[in-house]
ZAKELUM-919419 format. One record per residue (C-alpha): residue number from 1; residue in three letters; x, y, z. Coordinates in Angstrom, 1 decimal. Example, Ala and Ser with C-alpha at 12.3 -4.5 7.8 and 13.67 -1.06 7.14 Angstrom:
% ZAKELUM-919419
1,ala,12.3,-4.5,7.8
2,ser,13.7,-1.1,7.1
END
This chain:
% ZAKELUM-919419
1,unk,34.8,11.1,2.8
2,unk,31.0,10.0,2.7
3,unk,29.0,10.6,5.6
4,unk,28.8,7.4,7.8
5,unk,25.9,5.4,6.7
6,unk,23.0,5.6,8.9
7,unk,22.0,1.6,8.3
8,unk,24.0,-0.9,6.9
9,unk,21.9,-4.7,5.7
10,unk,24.4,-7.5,4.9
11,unk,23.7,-11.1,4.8
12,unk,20.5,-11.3,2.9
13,unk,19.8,-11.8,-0.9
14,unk,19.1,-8.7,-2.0
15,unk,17.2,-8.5,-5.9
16,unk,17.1,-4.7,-7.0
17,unk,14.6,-4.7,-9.0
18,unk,16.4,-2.6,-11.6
19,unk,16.5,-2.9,-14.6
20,unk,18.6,-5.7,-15.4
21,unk,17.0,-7.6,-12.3
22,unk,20.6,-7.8,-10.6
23,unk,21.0,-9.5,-7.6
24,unk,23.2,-8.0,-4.8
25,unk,24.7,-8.6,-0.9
26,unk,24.3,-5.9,0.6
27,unk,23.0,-1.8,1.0
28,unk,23.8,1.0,2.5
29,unk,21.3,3.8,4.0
30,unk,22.3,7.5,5.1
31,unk,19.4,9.2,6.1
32,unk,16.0,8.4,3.5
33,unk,18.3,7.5,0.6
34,unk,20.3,4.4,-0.4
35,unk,23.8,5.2,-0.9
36,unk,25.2,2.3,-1.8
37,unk,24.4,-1.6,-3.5
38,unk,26.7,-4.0,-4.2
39,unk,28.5,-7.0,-2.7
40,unk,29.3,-6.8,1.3
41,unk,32.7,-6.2,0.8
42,unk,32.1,-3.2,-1.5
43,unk,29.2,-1.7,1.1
44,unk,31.5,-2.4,3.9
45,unk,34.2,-0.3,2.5
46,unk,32.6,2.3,1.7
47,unk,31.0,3.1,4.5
48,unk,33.3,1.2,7.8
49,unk,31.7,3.3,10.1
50,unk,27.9,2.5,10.1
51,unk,26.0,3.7,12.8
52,unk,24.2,0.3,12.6
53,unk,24.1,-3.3,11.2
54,unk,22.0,-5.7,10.5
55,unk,23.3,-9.0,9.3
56,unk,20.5,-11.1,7.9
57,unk,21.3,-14.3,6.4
58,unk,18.7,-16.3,4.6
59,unk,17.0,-13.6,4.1
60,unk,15.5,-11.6,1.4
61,unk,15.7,-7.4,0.8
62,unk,13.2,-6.4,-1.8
63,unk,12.2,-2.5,-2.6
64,unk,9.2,-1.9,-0.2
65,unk,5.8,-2.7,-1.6
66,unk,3.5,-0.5,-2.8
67,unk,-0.3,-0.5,-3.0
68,unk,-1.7,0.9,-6.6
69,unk,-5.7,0.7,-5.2
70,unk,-6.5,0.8,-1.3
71,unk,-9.0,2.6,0.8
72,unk,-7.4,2.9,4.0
73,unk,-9.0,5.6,6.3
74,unk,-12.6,3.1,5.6
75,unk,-10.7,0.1,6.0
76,unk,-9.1,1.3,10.1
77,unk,-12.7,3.0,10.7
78,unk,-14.2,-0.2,10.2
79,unk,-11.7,-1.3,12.7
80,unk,-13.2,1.0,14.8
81,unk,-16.9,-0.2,14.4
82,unk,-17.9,-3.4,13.3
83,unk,-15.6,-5.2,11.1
84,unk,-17.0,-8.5,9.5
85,unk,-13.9,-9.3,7.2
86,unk,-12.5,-12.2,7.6
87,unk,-15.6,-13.8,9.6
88,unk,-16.9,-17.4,8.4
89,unk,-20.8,-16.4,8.0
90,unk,-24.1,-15.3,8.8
91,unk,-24.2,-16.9,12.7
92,unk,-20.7,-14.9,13.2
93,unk,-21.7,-11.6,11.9
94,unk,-24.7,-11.8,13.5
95,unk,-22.3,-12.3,17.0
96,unk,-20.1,-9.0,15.6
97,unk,-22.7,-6.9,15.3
98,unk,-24.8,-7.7,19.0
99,unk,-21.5,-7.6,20.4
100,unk,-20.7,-4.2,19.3
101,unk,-24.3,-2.8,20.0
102,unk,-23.7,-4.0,23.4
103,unk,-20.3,-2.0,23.7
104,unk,-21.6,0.8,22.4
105,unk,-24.9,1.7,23.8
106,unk,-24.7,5.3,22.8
107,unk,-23.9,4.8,19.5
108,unk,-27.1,6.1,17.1
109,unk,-26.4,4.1,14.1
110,unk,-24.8,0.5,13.8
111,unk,-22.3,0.9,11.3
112,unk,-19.5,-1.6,10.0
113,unk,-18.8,-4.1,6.7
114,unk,-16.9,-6.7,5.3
115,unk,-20.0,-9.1,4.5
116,unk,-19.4,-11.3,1.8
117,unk,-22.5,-11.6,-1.3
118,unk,-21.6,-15.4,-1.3
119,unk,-23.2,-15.8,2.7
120,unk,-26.2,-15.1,1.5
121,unk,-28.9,-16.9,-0.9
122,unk,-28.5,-14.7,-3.9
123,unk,-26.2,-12.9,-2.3
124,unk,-29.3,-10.6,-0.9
125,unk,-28.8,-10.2,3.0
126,unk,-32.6,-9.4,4.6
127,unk,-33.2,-7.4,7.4
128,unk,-35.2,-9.3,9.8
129,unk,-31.6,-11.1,10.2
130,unk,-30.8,-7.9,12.0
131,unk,-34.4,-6.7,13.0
132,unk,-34.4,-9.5,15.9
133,unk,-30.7,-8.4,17.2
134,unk,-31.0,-4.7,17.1
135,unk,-34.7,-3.9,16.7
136,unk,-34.3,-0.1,18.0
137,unk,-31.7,1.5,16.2
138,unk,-30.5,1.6,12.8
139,unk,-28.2,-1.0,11.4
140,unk,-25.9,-0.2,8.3
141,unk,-23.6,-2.9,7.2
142,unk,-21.6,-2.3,3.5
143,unk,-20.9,-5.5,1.7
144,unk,-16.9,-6.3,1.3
145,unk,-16.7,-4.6,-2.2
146,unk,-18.7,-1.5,-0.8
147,unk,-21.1,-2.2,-3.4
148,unk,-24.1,-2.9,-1.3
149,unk,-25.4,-2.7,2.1
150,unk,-27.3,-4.5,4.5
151,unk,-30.0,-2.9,6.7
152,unk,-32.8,-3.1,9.2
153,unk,-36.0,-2.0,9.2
154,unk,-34.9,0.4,11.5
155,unk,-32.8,2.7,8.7
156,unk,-35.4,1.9,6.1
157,unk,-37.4,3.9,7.6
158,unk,-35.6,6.1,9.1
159,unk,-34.5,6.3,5.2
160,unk,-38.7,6.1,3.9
161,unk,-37.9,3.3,1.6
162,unk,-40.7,1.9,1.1
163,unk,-42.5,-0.9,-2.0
164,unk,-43.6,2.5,-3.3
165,unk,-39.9,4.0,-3.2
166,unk,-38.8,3.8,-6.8
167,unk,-35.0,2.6,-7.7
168,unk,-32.7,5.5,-7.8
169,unk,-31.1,5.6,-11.8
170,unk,-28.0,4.6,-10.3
171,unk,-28.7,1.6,-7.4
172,unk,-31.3,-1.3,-6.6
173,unk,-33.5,-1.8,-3.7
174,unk,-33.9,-5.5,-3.4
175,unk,-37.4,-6.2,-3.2
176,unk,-40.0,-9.1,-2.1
177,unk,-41.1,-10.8,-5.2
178,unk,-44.5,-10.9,-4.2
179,unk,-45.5,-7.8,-1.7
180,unk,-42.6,-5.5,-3.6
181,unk,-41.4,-4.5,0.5
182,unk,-37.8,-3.7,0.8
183,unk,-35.9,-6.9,1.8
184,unk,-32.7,-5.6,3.8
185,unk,-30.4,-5.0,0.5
186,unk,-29.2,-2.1,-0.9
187,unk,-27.3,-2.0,-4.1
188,unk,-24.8,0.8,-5.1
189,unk,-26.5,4.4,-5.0
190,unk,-29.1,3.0,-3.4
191,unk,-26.7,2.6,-0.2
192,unk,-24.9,5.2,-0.6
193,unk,-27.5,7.9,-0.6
194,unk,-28.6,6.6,2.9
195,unk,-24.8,6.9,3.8
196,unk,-24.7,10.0,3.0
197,unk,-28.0,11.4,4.2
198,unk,-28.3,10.3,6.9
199,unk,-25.2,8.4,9.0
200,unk,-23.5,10.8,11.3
201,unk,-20.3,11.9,9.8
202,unk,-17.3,10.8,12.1
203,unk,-15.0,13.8,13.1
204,unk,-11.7,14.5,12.1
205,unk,-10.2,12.5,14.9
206,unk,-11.5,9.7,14.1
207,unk,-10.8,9.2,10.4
208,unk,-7.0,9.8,11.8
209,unk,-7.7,7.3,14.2
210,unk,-8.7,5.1,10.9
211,unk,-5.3,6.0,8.9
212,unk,-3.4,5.4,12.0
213,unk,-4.7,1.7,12.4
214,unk,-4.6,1.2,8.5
215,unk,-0.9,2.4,8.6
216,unk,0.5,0.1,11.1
217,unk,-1.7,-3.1,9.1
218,unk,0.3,-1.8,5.7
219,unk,3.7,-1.1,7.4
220,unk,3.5,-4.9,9.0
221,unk,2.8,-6.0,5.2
222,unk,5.4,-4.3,4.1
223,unk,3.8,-1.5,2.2
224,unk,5.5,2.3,2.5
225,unk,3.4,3.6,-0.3
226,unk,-0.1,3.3,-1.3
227,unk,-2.5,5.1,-4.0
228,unk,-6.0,6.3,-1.8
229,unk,-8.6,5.5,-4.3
230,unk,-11.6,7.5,-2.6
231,unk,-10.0,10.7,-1.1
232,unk,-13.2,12.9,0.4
233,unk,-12.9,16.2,1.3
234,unk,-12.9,14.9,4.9
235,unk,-10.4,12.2,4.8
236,unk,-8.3,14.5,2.6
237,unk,-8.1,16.8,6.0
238,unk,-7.2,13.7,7.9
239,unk,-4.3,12.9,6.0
240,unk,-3.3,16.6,5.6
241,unk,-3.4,16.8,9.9
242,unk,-1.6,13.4,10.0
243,unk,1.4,14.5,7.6
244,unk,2.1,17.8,8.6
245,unk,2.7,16.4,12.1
246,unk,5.5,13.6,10.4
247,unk,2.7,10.7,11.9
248,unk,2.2,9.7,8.6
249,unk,4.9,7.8,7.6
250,unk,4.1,6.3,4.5
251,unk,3.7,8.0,0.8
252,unk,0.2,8.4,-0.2
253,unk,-1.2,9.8,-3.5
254,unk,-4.7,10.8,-2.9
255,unk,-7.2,10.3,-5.7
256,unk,-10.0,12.4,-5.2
257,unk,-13.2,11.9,-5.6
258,unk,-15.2,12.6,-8.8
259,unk,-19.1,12.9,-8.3
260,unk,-20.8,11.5,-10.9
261,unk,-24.2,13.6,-9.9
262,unk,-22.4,16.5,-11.4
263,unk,-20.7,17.3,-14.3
264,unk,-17.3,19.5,-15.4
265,unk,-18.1,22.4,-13.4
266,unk,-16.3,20.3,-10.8
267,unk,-12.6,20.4,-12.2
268,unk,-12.0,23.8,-10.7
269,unk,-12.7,22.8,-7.6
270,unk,-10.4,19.5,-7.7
271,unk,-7.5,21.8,-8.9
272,unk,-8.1,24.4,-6.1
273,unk,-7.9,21.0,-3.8
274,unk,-4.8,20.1,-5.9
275,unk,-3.3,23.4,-5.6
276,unk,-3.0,23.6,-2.0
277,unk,0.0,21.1,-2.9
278,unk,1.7,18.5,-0.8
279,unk,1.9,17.8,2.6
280,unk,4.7,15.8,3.8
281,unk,3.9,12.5,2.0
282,unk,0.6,13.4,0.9
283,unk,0.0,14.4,-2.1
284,unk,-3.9,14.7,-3.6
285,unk,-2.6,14.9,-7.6
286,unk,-5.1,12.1,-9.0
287,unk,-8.8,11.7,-9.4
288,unk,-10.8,8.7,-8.9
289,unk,-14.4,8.0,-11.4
290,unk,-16.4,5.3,-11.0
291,unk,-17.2,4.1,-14.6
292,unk,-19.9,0.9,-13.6
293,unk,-20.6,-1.6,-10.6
294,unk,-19.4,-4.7,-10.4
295,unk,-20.7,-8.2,-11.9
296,unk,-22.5,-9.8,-8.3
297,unk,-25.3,-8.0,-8.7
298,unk,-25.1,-7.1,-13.0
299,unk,-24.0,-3.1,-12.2
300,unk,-20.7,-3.8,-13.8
301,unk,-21.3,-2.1,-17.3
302,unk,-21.2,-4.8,-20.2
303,unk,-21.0,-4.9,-24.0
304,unk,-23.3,-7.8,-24.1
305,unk,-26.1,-8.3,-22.1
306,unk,-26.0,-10.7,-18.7
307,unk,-27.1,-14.1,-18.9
308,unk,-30.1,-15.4,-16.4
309,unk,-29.5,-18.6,-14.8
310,unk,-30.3,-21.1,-17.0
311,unk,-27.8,-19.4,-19.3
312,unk,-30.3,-17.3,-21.4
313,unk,-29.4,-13.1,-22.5
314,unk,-31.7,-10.9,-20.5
315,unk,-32.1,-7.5,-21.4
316,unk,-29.6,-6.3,-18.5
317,unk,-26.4,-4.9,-19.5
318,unk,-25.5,-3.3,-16.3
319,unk,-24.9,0.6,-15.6
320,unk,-22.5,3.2,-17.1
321,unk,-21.9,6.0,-14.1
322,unk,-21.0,8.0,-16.9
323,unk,-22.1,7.9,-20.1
324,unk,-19.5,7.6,-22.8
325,unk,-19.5,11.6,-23.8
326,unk,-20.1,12.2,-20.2
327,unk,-16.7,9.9,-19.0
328,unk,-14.6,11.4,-22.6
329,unk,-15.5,14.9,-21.3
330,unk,-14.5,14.2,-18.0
331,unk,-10.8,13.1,-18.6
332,unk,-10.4,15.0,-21.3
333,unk,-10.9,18.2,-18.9
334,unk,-8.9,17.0,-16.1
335,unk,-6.4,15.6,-18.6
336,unk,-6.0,19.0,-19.7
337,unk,-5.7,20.7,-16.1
338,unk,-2.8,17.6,-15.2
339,unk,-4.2,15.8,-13.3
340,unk,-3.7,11.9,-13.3
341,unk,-6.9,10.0,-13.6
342,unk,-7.9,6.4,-11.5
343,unk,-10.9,5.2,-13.0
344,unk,-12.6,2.0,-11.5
345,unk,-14.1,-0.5,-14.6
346,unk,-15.4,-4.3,-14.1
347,unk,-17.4,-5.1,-16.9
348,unk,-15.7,-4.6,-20.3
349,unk,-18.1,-1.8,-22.0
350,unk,-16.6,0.5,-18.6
351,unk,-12.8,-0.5,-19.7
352,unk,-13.7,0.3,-23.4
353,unk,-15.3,3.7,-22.1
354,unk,-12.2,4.2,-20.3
355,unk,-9.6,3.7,-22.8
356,unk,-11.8,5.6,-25.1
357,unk,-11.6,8.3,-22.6
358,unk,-7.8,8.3,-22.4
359,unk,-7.3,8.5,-26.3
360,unk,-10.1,11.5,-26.4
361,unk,-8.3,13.6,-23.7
362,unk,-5.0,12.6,-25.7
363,unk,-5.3,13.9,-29.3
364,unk,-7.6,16.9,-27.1
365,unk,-4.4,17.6,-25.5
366,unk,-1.6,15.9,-26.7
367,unk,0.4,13.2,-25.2
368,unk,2.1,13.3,-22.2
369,unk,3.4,11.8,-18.7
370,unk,0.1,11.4,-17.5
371,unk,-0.3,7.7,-16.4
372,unk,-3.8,7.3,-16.3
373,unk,-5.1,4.1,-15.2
374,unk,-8.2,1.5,-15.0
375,unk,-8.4,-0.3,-12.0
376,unk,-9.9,-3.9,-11.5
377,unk,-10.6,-5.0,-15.5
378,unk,-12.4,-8.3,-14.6
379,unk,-14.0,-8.5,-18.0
380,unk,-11.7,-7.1,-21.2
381,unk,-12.8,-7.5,-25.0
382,unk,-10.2,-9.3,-26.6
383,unk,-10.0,-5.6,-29.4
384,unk,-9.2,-3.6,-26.2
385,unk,-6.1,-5.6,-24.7
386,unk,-3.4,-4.4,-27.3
387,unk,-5.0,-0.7,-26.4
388,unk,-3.3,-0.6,-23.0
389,unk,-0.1,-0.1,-24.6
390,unk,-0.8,1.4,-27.7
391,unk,-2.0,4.8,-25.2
392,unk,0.2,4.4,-22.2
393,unk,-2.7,3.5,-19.8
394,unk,-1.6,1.1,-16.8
395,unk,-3.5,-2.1,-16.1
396,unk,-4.1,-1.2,-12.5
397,unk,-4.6,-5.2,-11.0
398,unk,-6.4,-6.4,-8.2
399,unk,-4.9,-10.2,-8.1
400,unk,-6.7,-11.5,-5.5
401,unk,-10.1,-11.9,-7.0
402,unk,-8.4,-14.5,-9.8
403,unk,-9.5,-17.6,-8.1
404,unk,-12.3,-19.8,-7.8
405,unk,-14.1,-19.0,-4.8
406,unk,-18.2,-18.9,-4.6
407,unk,-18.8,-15.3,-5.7
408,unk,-16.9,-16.3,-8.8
409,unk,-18.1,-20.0,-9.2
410,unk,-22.2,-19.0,-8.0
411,unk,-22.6,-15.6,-8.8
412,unk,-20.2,-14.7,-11.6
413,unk,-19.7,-17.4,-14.5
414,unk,-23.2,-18.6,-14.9
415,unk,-24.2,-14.9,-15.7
416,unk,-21.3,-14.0,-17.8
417,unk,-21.9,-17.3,-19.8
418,unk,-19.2,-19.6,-21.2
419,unk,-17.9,-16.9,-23.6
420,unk,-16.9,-14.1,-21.9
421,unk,-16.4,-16.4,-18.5
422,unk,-12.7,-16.9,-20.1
423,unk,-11.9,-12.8,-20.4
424,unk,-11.9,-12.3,-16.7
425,unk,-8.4,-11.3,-15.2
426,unk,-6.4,-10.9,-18.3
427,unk,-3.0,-10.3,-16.5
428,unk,-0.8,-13.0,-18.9
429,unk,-2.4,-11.5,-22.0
430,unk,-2.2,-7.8,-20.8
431,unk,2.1,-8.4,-20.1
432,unk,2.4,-10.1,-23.5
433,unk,0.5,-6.8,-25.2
434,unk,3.2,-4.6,-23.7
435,unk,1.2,-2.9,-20.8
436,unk,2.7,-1.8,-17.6
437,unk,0.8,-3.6,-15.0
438,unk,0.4,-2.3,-11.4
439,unk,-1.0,-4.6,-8.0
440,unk,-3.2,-3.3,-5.6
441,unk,-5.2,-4.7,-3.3
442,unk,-8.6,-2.9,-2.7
443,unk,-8.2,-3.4,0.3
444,unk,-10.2,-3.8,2.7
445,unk,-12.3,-5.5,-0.2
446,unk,-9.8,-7.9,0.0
447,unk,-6.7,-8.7,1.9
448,unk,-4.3,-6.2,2.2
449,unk,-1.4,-8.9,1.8
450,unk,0.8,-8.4,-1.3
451,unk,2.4,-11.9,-1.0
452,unk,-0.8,-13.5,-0.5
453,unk,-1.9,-11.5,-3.6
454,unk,1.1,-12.2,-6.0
455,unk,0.2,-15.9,-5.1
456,unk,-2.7,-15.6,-6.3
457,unk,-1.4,-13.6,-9.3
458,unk,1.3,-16.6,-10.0
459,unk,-0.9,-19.7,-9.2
460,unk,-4.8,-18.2,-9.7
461,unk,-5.5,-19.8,-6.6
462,unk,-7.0,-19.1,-2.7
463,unk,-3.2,-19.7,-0.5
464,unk,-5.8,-21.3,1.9
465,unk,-6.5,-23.8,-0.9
466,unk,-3.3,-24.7,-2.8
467,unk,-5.3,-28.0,-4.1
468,unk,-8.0,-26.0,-5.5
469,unk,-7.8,-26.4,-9.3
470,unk,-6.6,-22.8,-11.2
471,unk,-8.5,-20.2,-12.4
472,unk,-8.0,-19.5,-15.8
473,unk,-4.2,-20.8,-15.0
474,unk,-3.3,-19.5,-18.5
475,unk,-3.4,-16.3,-17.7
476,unk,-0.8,-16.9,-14.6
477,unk,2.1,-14.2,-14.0
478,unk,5.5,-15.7,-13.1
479,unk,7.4,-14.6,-9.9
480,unk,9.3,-11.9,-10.9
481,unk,6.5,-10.1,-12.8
482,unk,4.3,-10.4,-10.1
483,unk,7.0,-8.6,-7.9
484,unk,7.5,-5.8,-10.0
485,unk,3.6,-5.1,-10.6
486,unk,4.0,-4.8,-6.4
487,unk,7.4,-2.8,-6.6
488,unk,8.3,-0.5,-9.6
489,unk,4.8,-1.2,-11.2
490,unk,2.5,0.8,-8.4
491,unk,5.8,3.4,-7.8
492,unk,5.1,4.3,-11.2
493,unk,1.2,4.7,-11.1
494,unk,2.0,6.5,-8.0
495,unk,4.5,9.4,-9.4
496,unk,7.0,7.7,-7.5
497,unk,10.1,7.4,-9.4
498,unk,12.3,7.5,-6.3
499,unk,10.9,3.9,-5.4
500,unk,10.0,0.3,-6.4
501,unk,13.8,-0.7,-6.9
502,unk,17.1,-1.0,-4.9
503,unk,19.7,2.0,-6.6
504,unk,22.0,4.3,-5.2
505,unk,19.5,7.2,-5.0
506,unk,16.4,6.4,-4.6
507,unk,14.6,7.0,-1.2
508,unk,14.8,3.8,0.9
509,unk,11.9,1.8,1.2
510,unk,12.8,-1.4,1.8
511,unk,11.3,-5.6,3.3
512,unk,13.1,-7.9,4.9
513,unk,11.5,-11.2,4.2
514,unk,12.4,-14.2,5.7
515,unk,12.8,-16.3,3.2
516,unk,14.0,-16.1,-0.7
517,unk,10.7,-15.9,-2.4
518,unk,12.4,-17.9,-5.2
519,unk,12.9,-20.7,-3.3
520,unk,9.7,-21.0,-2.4
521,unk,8.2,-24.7,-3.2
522,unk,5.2,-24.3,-6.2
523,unk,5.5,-20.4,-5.9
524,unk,3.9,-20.7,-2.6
525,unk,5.2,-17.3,-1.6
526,unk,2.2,-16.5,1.0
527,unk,4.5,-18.5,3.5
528,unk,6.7,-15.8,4.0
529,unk,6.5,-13.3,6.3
530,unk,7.7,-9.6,6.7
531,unk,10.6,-9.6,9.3
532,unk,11.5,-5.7,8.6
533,unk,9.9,-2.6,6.7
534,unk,12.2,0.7,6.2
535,unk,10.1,3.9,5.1
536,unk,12.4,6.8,4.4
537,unk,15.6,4.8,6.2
538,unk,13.0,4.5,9.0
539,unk,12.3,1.2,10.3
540,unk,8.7,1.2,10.8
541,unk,7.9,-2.1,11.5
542,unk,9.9,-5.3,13.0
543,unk,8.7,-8.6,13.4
544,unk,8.6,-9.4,17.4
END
C-alpha cells in the first residue's frame, strides 16, 4: 500500500506541462514529491486516505514558476531603504526620499532605487533636485536597471568628482555642457565605484532581512525557484545562513559574480566558492559576466555605431566589459572547470561576443550539459539567431521590456535608427530557430510578476495599456510558449530537472490560479491572480 498522500488537489484544470502538454484533474503530494496525476477518480483511488484536500473548481494548477534572472537580496534591501519603483515621478521620489531621511536620522548615507531614465530630461537626474532636500548627507539613488545612479553634491564630494575627474574606462559622469561640473548622474562604473568605496556595507542580517522580504513577494507570485544573477560574497553568506536554517524555502542557483577588473586568476577562487557545495536549496554552481551596458545611455555594446538624434551615426558604439579574447578566455576556463555561465548582453556585438564565447569554450573542451546562457538580447543580428540552437545556449528572456513605453519610444529607437529598431526582442524568431527560451524577470528592474510578464511576451504590450498599439507584434509568443519559458524553460537554465512540469516524481512546486489562463479574453492573463503556491509539498503562500 502507498503511503497516504500528504495533499490531494481535485477540481481544478490541471495542464502538466509535460511533454505532450496533457491536461489532467487532479494530483497527489506525499511529502516534496508528486505521486500521482491523472483524472480525480484515478488520484482518489489511489490514495483514499489523504491527510488533506483541496477541491478547487475553476481553477487552474500549473508547475510553480520559476525565475531564470532576478536579484533578490537588492530588490528586499531596497525595501528596506528607499524604494522608488513603482512611483509616478520626480515630485514623488522626491517625497520617498525626505520621508525616509526623516525616519532615519542616523542613517549616514541615503541609499535606495528604482528611478526610471524616462523621468528625467535625457534621462540625466541632477543633483540640486536632492541638494535642496537633503543638503547634509550623502544621497545615492541607482536607476531601475542599476545602470546609473543619482547623487547629491554631498557624495560627489565625499566621492572628489570633480570637472577635472576624468571618466573611468568603464562608466560616464554626466557633465555640464558648458562649466564640465558633475551634474547628479552617474553612469555604470562610474556608480559603482562610489558604491563600493564608499557606502557602508550592510551586515549579514540585513541582506537576510532582504531575501526574507524578496521571498515572500516571489512566493505570492508564485515563484519556488529563481536563478540570483549577482551572487557577492556577502549575499552568498546570506543565503548560506538562511538555508541551513530551512528559512529559505525556495530553490535558488546562485550565479556569482565575475569581476571584470580582473582576469582568469579568478576561476580558482569561484571553484573554491563552488566547492563548498550546496546548502539546502542553495546552490552557487553558475557565474554571472557582464558583457556591455544597456542602450539608455549607448553602454550596450553594438556592431554598428549609435545614431544621434536627428538620426545621424556617431562614432559611439558602446562598451565591451570584456573584450572578445578577454570574454572567450573567460568561459572557456570556467567552461572547463564546470561551471554554468550567465552572461548579461543588450546590444548585439555583446550577444555575438557571447555566443562566440560559448563555441570557443566548446571545441576547447568539448561539448557537454553545460547550459550556458545570455540574458536580456534586446538587439540580435539576424547571422546570430540560428546560433542559439546550433550550440545549445538558452535565450534567457526578460519579456517585460517588449512594449512601447518612453525609454523605448524616447530613448531607444531614435538611437538605434530604423534598421536595427526591428531586431529588439527577437523571442518569435529565436522559438522558430529552435532555441530553448527561458523568462525572467530582472527583477526589481522590472516587475517581478510572471503573468504580467508572459502578457507582455504574448501581446508586446504594458497590461496597464491593453489599447496601446504592439511592439513589434510579430515577434509575439503564444500562450502556451510563454508558459513553459516560465515553467520547464527556467527549471532547465536552473539545473532543475525535478521541476517546471506536473509528473509523478518530480518535487512539487506547484500555483493555483484562479482562473484558466486559456480562457482568458485577448490573452489578457495579468488578470489572474495566485490563489496558492506549494514549494516542496509546502504551501508557502495562500491568497487571504
Amino acid at each position: 500500500m502507498p503511503k497516504p498522500a500528504d495533499l490531494v488537489i481535485t477540481g481544478a484544470d490541471v495542464y502538466t506541462m509535460d511533454a505532450a502538454r496533457r491536461w489532467a484533474g487532479a494530483v497527489a503530494i506525499v511529502g516534496d514529491r508528486i505521486a500521482s496525476v491523472g483524472t480525480e477518480q484515478h488520484v482518489r483511488e489511489r490514495f483514499p486516505d489523504a491527510k488533506e484536500v483541496l477541491h478547487l473548481p475553476g481553477r487552474m494548477l500549473l508547475p510553480a514558476f520559476q525565475d531564470s534572472h532576478l536579484h533578490a537580496p537588492f530588490a528586499g534591501r531596497y525595501r528596506l531603504h528607499v524604494s522608488l519603483h513603482d512611483l509616478p515621478g520626480v515630485d514623488a521620489y522626491r517625497d520617498a526620499v525626505v520621508s525616509y531621511a526623516r525616519a532615519n536620522p542616523e542613517q549616514p548615507w541615503i541609499f535606495g532605487g528604482g528611478w526610471l531614465m524616462a523621468h528625467f530630461p535625457g534621462g540625466t537626474p541632477t543633483k540640486d533636485l536632492l541638494d535642496d532636500i537633503v543638503p547634509d548627507r550623502p544621497v545615492f539613488l541607482l536607476n531601475r536597471d542599476v545602470h546609473g545612479a543619482w547623487v547629491n553634491s554631498k557624495a560627489l564630494e565625499l566621492a572628489h568628482i570633480t570637472r577635472e575627474t576624468p571618466d573611468p574606462w568603464d562608466g560616464r559622469i554626466e557633465r555640464d555642457g558648458t562649466t564640465g561640473e558633475p551634474i547628479g548622474t552617474l553612469h555604470e562604473g562610474a556608480a559603482y565605484s562610489v558604491a563600493d568605496e564608499l557606502l557602508p556595507p550592510p551586515p549579514r542580517e540585513e541582506w537576510e532581512r532582504a531575501i526574507l522580504l524578496a521571498q515572500e513577494h516571489l512566493h505570492s507570485l508564485g515563484i519556488t525557484g529563481w536563478q540570483d544573477a549577482w551572487v557577492t560574497p556577502a549575499t552568498e553568506e546570506a543565503y548560506r545562513s538562511l538555508a541551513e536554517r530551512g528559512d529559505l524555502t525556495a530553490r535558488v542557483v546562485g550565479a556569482l559574480w565575475w569581476d571584470r577588473h580582473r582576469g582568469p586568476e579568478q576561476v580558482q577562487e569561484l571553484v573554491a566558492r563552488r566547492d563548498r557545495g550546496a546548502v539546502g536549496n542553495f546552490h552557487p554552481t553558475t557565474v554571472k559576466i557582464m558583457c556591455d551596458g544597456v542602450l539608455e545611455n549607448h553602454t550596450g555594446a553594438m556592431l554598428r555605431p549609435y545614431c544621434d538624434a536627428a538620426g545621424h551615426e556617431t562614432d559611439v558604439t558602446g562598451i565591451s566589459y570584456l573584450d572578445h579574447h578577454q570574454l572567450v578566455e573567460a568561459v572557456t576556463a570556467l567552461d572547463r572547470e564546470g561551471f554554468q555561465v550567465h552572461m548579461h548582453a543588450i546590444g548585439d556585438r555583446a550577444v555575438r561576443n557571447g555566443l562566440d564565447a560559448c563555441e570557443a569554450a566548446r571545441d576547447a573542451n568539448g561539448a557537454r550539459d553545460a547550459r550556458h546562457h545570455i540574458a536580456h538580447l534586446q538587439v540580435i543580428h539576424l547571422d546570430d539567431v540560428p546560433r542559439f540552437r546550433d550550440l545549445g545556449v538558452i535565450a534567457n528572456c526578460q519579456p517585460y521590456w517588449a512594449q512601447h513605453d518612453p525609454q523605448m519610444d524616447e530613448l531607444t529607437i531614435p538611437f538605434l535608427g530604423p534598421e536595427r529598431a526591428p531586431l529588439q526582442y527577437p523571442f518569435a524568431s529565436l522559438h522558430a530557430a529552435g532555441a530553448t527560451l527561458a523568462f525572467g524577470s530582472d527583477w526589481s528592474v522590472s516587475t517581478a510578476n510572471p503573468l504580467e510578464e508572459m502578457e507582455v511576451a504574448i501581446r508586446r504590450a504594458d497590461p496597464s495599456a491593453r489599447e496601446a498599439a504592439p511592439f513589434l507584434p510579430d515577434q509575439r509568443l503564444p500562450l502556451h510558449l510563454s508558459l513553459a519559458a516560465f515553467t520547464n524553460g527556467s527549471a532547465t537554465v536552473n539545473h532543475d530537472d525535478e521541476a517546471g512540469s506536473i509528473e509523478e516524481g518530480n518535487r512539487a512546486d506547484l500555483v493555483v490560479l484562479d482562473r484558466n489562463l486559456f480562457d482568458a479574453h485577448d490573452a489578457t492573463v495579468a488578470d489572474a491572480r495566485v490563489e496558492h503556491t506549494i514549494a516542496a509539498g509546502r504551501v508557502v503562500h495562500s491568497r487571504r
